[in-house]
C-alpha positions as CSV (number, residue, x, y, z in Angstrom):
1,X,-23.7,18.2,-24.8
2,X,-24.4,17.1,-21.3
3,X,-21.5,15.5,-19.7
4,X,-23.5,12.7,-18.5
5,X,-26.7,11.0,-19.9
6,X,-29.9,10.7,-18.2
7,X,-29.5,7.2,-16.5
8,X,-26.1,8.4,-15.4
9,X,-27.5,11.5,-13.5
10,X,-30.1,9.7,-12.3
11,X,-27.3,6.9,-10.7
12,X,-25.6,9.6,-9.0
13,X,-28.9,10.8,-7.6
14,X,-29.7,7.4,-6.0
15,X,-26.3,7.3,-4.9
16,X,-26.1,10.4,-2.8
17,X,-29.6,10.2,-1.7
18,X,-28.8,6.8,0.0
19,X,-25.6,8.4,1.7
20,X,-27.9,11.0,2.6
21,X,-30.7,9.1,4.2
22,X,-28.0,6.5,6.0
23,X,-26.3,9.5,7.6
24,X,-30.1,11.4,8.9
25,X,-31.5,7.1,9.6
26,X,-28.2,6.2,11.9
27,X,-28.8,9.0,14.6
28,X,-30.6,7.7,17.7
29,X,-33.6,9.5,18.5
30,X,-33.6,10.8,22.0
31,X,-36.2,12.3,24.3
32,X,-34.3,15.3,24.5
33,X,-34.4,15.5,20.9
34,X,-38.2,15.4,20.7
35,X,-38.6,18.1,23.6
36,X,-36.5,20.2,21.9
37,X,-37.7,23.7,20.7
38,X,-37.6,24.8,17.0
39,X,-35.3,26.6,16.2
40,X,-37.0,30.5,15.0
41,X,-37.1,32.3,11.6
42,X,-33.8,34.4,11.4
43,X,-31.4,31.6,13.1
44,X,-29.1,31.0,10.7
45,X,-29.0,27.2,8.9
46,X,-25.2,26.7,9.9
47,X,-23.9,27.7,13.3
48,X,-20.6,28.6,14.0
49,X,-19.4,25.2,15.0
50,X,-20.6,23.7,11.5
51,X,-18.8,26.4,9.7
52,X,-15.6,26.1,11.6
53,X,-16.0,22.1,10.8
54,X,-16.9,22.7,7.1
55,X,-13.9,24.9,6.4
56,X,-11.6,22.6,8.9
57,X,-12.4,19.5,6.7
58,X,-12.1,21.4,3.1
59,X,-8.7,22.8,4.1
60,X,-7.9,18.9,5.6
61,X,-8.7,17.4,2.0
62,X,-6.5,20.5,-0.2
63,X,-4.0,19.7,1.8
64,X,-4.4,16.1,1.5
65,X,-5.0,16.7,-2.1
66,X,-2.2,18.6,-3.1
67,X,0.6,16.1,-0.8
68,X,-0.5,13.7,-3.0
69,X,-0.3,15.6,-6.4
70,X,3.0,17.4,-5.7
C-alpha cells in the first residue's frame, strides 16, 4: 500500500511547486544577470559555497531537532 493516495501526492506536488516557483519569481532580474555567460558542460551544479550552505543548514536543523527531542 502507498502511504498516500493519489489526490494526496498530487497536494504535496502543488504545494512544493508553488514554494518553488515563489522562491525562482521573487529574484529581481538584473542586467548583469542577462549578460552573464553560461555556465560550461563539466561545471559542477553546486559550487562550494552552496555545499558549505546545504550542510551548514542540515547540521543547524539536527541540532535544532534533537534540543527539542532530548
Amino acid at each position: 500500500d502507498s502511504p498516500l493516495k493519489a489526490v494526496q501526492m498530487l497536494w504535496v506536488n502543488l504545494i512544493m511547486d508553488t514554494l518553488a516557483s515563489l522562491a525562482l519569481a521573487t529574484e529581481p532580474p538584473t542586467e548583469a544577470l542577462l549578460l552573464r555567460k553560461p555556465y560550461g558542460r563539466n561545471k559542477p551544479l553546486i559550487s562550494r559555497t552552496m555545499m558549505k550552505n546545504i550542510l551548514g543548514h542540515a547540521f543547524y536543523q539536527l541540532v535544532v531537532v534533537f534540543t527539542l527531542l532530548f
